[in-house]
C-alpha positions as CSV (number, residue, x, y, z in Angstrom):
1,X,21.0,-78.0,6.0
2,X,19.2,-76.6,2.8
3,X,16.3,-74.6,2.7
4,X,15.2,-75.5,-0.2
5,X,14.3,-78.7,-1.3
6,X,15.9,-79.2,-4.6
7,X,19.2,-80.2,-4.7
8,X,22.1,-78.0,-5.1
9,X,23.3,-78.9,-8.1
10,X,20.6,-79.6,-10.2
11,X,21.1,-76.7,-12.2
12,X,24.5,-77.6,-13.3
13,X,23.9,-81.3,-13.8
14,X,21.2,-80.9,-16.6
15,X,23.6,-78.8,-18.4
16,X,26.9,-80.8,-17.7
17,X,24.6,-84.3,-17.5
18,X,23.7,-83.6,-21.8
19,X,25.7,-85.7,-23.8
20,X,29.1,-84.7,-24.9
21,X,28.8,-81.4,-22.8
22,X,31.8,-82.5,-20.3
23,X,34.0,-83.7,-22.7
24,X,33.7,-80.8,-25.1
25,X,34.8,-78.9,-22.2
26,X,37.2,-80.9,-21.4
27,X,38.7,-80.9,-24.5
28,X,38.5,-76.9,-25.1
29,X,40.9,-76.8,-22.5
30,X,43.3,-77.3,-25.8
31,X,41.2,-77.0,-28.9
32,X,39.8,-74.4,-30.1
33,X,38.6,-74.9,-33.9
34,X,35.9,-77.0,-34.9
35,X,37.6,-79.8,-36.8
36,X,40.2,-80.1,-33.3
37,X,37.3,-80.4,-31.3
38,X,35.7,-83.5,-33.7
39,X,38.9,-85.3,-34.0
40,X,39.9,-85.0,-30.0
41,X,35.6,-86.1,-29.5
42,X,36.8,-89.6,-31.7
43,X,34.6,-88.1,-34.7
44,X,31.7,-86.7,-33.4
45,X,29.3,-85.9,-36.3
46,X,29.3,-82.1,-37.6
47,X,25.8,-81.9,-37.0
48,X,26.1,-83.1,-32.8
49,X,28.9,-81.0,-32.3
50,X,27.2,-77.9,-34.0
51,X,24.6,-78.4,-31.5
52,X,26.1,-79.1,-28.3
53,X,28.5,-76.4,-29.1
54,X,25.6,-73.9,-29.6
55,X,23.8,-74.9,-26.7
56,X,27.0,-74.7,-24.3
57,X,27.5,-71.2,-25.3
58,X,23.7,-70.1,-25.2
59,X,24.5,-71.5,-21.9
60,X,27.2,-68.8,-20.9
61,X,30.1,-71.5,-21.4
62,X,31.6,-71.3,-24.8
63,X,32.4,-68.3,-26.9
64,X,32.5,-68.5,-30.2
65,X,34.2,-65.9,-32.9
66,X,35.5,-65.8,-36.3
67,X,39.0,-65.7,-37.2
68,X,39.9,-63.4,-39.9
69,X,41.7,-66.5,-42.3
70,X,41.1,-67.3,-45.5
71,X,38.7,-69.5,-45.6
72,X,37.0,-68.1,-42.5
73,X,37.3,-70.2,-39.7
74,X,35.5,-70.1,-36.2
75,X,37.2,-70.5,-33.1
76,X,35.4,-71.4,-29.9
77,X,36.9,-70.7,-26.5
78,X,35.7,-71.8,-23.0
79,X,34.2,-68.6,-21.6
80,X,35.0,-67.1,-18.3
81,X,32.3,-69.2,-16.6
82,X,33.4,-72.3,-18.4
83,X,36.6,-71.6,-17.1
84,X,35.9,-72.1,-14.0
85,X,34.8,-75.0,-14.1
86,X,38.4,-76.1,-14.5
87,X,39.2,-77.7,-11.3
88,X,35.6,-79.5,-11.6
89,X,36.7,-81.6,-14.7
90,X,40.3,-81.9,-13.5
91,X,38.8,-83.2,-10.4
92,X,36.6,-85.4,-11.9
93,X,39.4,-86.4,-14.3
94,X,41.5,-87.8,-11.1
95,X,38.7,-89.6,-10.1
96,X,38.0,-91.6,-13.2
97,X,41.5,-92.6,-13.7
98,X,41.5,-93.9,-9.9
99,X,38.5,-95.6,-9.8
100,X,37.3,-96.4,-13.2
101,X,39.3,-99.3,-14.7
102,X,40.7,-99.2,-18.6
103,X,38.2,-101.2,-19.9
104,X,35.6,-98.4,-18.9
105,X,37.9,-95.6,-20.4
106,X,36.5,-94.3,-24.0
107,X,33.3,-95.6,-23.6
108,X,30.0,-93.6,-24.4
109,X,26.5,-93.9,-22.7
């Protein structure tokens, strides 16, 4: 039983529950540049990603660095708190594609 009265995982679910937030972790799994990560999100707009991807690593879950290319390029990396939420979205990947039917693949709230 909890002692305290709010639920456990409130915390976690108004970060993960903003829009976009799971898939861009989802999808930093295997891209890491900006440009990867607006093409695998089906053309997110520059100025949506920008900001979910600063507000995921204000919120300890994304690092972000430069990469020393001509023309500079930033890379963003699932820090080692985002990381671990690895078996969350794998788990919650199984689940969709068990229980979720095609038609409700790909769509957005």
């Amino acid at each position: 039983m909890f002692q305290s009265r709010t639920c456990p995982i409130s915390a976690i679910a108004r970060i993960l529950g903003r829009k976009w937030a799971l898939e861009l972790l989802f999808y930093l799994r295997q891209h890491n540049r900006f440009c990867e990560l607006q093409a695998a999100a089906g053309g997110l707009s520059p100025a949506t990603l920008t900001r979910r991807l600063r507000q995921l690593e204000r919120d300890g879950l994304v690092t972000r660095s430069l990469v020393s290319t001509a023309p500079v390029q930033i890379e963003y990396r699932l820090s080692e708190k985002g990381l671990a939420l690895g078996p969350v979205l794998d788990a919650l990947a199984e689940w969709s594609h068990r229980w979720l039917s095609d038609e409700h693949q790909g769509e957005t709230a």
